[in-house]
C-alpha positions as CSV (number, residue, x, y, z in Angstrom):
1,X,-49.6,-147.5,-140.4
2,X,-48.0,-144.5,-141.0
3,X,-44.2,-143.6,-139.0
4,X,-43.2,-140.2,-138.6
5,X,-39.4,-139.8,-139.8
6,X,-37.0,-138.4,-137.4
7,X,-35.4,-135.1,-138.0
8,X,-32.0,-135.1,-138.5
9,X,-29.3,-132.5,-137.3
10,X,-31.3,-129.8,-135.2
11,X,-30.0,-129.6,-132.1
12,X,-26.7,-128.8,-134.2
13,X,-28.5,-125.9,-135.7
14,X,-30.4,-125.0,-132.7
15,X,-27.0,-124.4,-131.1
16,X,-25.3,-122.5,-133.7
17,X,-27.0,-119.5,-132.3
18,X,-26.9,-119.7,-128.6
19,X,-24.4,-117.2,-127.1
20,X,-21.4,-119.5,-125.6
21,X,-20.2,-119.3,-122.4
22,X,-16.5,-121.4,-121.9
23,X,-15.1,-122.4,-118.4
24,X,-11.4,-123.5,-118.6
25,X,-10.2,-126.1,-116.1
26,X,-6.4,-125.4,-115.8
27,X,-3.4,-126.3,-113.5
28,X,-1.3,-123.8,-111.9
29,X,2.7,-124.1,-112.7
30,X,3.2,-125.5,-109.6
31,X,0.7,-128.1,-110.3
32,X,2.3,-129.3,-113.6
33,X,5.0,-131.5,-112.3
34,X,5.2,-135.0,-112.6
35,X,4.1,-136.9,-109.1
36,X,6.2,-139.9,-110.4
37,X,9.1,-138.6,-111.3
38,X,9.1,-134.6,-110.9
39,X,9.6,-134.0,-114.4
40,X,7.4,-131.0,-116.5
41,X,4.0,-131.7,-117.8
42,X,2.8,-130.8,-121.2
43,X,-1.0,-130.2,-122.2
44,X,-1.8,-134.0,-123.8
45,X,-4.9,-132.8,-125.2
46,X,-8.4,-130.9,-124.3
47,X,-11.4,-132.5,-123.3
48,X,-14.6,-130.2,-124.2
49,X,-18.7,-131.4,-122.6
50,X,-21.4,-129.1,-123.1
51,X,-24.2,-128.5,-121.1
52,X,-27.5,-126.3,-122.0
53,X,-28.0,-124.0,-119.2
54,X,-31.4,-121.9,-119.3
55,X,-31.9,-119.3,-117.6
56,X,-35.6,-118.0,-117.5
57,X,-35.8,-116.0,-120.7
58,X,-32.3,-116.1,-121.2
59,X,-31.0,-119.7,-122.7
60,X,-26.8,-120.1,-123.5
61,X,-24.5,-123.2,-124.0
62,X,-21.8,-123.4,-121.4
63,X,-18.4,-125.2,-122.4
64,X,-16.6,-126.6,-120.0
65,X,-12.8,-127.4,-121.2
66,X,-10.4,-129.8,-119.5
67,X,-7.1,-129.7,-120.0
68,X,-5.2,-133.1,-119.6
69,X,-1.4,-133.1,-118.9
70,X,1.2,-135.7,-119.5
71,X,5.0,-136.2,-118.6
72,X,7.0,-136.3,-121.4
73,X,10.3,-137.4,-119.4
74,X,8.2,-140.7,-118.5
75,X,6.7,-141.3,-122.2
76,X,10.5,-141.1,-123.4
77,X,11.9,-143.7,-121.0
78,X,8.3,-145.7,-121.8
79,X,7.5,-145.6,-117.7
80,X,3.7,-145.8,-116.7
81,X,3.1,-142.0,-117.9
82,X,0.6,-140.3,-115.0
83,X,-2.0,-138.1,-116.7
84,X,-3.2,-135.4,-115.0
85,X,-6.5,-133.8,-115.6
């Protein structure tokens, strides 16, 4: 019996020439304080999903981006650090 291989890598290329929509998920200033102790946030890192969204005749990949936010006063003193997303 004969198995078909499995293509490799094209949704990647696919992709590579879809118009790109990103949505960025931010806090506000007043929003980046520390619940726990009231101290400053900093952007920890950013968390990226896409999703395909198609649109009849019209395809594009939407990135959403989330940033995540950390306390740096309550990593220093090694406290239970809230991250905020």
């Amino acid at each position: 019996t004969y198995e078909r291989r499995k293509q490799k890598g094209r949704r990647e290329a696919m992709l590579a020439n879809l118009p790109v929509e990103t949505v960025e998920y931010r806090l506000s200033e007043e929003e980046q304080v520390c619940p726990q102790c009231g101290g400053p946030m900093h952007e920890m890192r950013v968390e990226t999903r896409e999703e395909l969204r198609v649109i009849p005749a019209q395809v594009k990949l939407v990135r959403h981006e989330l940033q995540v936010y950390a306390c740096r006063n309550c990593q220093r003193n090694e406290e239970r650090t809230p991250i905020v997303t």
